[in-house]
N, C-alpha and C positions, 0 to 999 in steps of 0.2 A: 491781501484783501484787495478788490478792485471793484468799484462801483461808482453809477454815475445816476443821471437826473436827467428824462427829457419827460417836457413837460409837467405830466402828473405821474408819472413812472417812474421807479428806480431799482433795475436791477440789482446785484450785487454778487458774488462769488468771494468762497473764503476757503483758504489751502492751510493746512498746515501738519506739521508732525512732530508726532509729542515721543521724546526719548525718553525711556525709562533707566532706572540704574537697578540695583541689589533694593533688595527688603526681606525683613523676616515675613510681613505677608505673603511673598509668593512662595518662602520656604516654610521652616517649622518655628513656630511662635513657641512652641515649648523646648525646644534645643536652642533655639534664640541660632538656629542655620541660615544666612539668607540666600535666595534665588533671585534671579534674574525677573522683574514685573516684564509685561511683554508691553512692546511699541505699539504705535496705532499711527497713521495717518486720516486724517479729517478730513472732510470736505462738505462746503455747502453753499447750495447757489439757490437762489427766491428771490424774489421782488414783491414791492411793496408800489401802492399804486393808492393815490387821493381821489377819492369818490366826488365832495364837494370839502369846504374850509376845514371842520369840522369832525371828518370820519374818511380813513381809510383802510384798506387790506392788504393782509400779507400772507405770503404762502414761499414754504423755504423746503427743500430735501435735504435733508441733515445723513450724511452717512461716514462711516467710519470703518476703516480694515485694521484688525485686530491681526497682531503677528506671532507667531510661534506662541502662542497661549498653551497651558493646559487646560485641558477641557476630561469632565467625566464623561467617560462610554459604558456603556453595558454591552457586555460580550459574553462569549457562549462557554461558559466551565464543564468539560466532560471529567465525570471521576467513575472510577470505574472500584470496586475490593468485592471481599468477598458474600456479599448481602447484594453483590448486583452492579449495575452502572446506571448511570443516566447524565443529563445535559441540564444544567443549571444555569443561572446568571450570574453571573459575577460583576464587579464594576472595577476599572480600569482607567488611569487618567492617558489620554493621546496627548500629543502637542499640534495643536493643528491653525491654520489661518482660514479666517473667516470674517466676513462682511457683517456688520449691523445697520439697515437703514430705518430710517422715521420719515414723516410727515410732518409740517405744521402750516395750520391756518389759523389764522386770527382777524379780530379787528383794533382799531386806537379809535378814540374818540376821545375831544377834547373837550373837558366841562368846562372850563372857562380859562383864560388865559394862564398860561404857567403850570396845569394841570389837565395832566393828558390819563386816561382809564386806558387798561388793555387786555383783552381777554383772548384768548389764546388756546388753541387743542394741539396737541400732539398724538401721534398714532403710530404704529407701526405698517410697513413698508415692506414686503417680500419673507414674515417669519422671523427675522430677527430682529432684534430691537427692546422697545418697550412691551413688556410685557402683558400691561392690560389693554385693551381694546382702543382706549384715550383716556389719555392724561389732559386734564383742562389747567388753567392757568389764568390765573385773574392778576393784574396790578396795579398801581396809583402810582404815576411818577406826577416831581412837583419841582421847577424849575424855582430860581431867587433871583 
């Protein structure tokens, strides 16, 4: 993590990578077999900037490479006997890597000393990601 402060700004950038091990989720939960979860590396860099005392914004790109996952495909099933042939769909899991990136903007406001409000959208970013259009985020921190 690396982040600093000048003046009313403060950027920020954050790395990291998440190892996975064995679990019956990535295998079969009814044969109790387990697979391999797949790794991810994160990353996310935004800045946060104080408007006046009171209220400031934030805006961060959140994205994450997902590794060797299974993933469902639909692919093309030709069967051919004796009533004929034809080309169906089938589904098929790949193992493949791929990117998920977001968006987030927000603002804080502080209602009075030791409590700050935060309200917050997330979005998706290039197709992959969150899946609906924006996810909002409201919350009450409260300092002692």
């Amino acid at each position: 993590m690396l982040s600093f402060s000048y003046k009313h700004v403060s950027p920020h950038l954050n790395l990291g990578y998440q190892w996975n091990g064995q679990s019956v989720l990535a295998g079969d939960v009814t044969t109790q077999v387990k697979a391999d979860l797949p790794d991810r590396i994160m990353f996310a860099w935004g800045v946060d900037s104080g408007i006046n005392e009171r209220l400031s914004v934030a805006f961060d790109f959140l994205a994450d490479r997902v590794r060797s996952s299974p993933q469902l495909a639909i692919t093309p099933l030709t069967v051919s006997g004796p009533l004929g042939s034809g080309v169906f769909q089938d589904l098929t899991f790949l193992s493949t890597s791929y990117w998920i990136s977001n968006g987030s903007a927000g603002l804080k406001f502080a209602l009075r000393e030791g409590l700050l409000a935060n309200f917050n959208v997330r979005f998706n970013i290039g197709g992959r990601g969150s899946r609906t259009a924006r996810l909002p985020l409201v919350g009450l921190e409260c300092t002692f």
